[in-house]
C-alpha positions, 0 to 999 in steps of 0.5 A: 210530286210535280205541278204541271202547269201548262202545256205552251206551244209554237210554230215554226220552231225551227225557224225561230231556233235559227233566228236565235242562233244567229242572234236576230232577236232585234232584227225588224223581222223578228223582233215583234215575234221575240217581243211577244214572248216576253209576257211568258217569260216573265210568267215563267220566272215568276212561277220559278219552274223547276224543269221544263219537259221539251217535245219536238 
C-alpha cells in the first residue's frame, strides 16, 4: 500500500518547464527560483519515493 506524503504545488509551470528546456537554470532571472527548490529535492531523495502522480 502506498504512503502519501504530501501534495506540493507551483505556479507558473509552464514557464518554469520552458526555463528548464532551454536549460536556464543558472541564468540570473531564474536562478533563485531554481535554488529554492533545492531544500525539496533533497527532501525527496531522502524519502526515497517510489512514484510520483503529476496533475496539470
Amino acid at each position: 500500500m502506498a504512503n502519501i506524503l504530501g501534495g506540493i504545488a507551483v505556479s507558473h509551470t509552464p514557464t518554469i518547464g520552458f526555463a528548464v528546456d532551454h536549460h536556464k537554470q543558472q541564468d540570473p532571472a531564474w536562478a533563485p527560483i531554481f535554488q529554492s527548490f533545492e531544500p525539496l529535492q533533497r527532501w525527496l531523495e531522502g524519502e526515497k519515493t517510489g512514484c510520483a502522480g503529476i496533475h496539470l
